[in-house]
N, C-alpha and C positions, 0 to 999 in steps of 0.2 A: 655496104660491105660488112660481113658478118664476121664474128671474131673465128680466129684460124682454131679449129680443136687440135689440142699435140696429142698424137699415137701414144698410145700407152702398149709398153715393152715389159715383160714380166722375164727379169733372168734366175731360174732356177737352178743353181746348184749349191753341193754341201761344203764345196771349199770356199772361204771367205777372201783369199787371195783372188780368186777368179770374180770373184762377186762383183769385187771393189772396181777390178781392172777395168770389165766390160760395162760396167755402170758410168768410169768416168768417159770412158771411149764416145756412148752413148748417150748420155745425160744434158748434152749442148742439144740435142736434136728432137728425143724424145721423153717424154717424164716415163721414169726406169723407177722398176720395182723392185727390191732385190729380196729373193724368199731361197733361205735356207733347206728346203727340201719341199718334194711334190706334195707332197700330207697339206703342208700350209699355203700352196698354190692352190689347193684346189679350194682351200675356205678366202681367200683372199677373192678366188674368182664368184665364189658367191654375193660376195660384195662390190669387187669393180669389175670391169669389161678391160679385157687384154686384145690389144690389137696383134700381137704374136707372141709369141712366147720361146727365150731361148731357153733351150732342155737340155741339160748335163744324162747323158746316158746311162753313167754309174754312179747310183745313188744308193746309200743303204735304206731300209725301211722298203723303197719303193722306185724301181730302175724307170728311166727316161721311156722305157718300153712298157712296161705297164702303165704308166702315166697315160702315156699318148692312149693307150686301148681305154683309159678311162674316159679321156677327153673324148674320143668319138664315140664314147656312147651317148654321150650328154646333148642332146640336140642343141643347149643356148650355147656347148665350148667344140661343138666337132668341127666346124667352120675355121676357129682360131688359128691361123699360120703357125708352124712350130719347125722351128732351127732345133736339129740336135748340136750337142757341143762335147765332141768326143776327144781322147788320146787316142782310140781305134781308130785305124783306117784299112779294115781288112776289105772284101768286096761279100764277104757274107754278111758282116753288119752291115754295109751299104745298102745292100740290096733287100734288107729285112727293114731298114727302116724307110725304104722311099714304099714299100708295100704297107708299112703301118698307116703313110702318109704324110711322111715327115716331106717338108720343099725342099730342105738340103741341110748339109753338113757342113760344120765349122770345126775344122782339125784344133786341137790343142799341140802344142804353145799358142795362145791366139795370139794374132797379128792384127796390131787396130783396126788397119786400114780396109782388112781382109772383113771381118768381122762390121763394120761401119758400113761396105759396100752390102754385104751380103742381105746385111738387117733394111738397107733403103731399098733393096730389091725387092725382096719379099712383104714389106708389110704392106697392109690391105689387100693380103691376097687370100 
């Protein structure tokens, strides 16, 4: 029996309130990263392997949206699952970011449970 690897979960946004919530939500299940803005995700990812990644949409410096166009140009991070985590829920950002390649959305207020299910769906995918 070989030892279990835990998924590693990278939650990217710039408010520290959200950081914390979805870090304790997630932290029993997966070792959880929490990085303050896309800038430092993507030197973080040059040094670990993200088994998905949740993405705040509205970020300053560098939105959820050009992030992701970063990621898929990068062949070792276009693969990486990525949850956006928005306060929008119009159906033109929906449908802009299931075209970037996002797997799905997580409406803000987050909901543990919502957010807990979403994240064991999606990762390794």
């Amino acid at each position: 029996m070989g030892i279990e690897i835990q998924k590693q979960v990278f939650i990217v946004d710039d408010n520290d309130a959200n950081l914390t919530m979805e870090a304790s939500v997630l932290e029993e299940f997966f070792k959880v990263f929490t990085i303050p803005s896309a800038e430092k995700m993507f030197f973080l990812l040059g040094k670990k392997r993200a088994d998905l990644i949740l993405l705040d949409v509205e970020m300053p410096e560098m939105s959820g949206f050009e992030a992701m166009a970063k990621l898929k140009e990068n062949p070792d991070w276009k693969e990486i699952p990525v949850i956006f985590v928005t306060g929008w829920s119009d159906e033109k950002l929906i449908a802009n970011a299931k075209k970037a390649g996002v797997l799905d959305i997580i409406k803000k207020p987050i909901v543990p449970s919502v957010l807990l299910e979403c994240v064991k769906k999606n990762i390794g995918k």
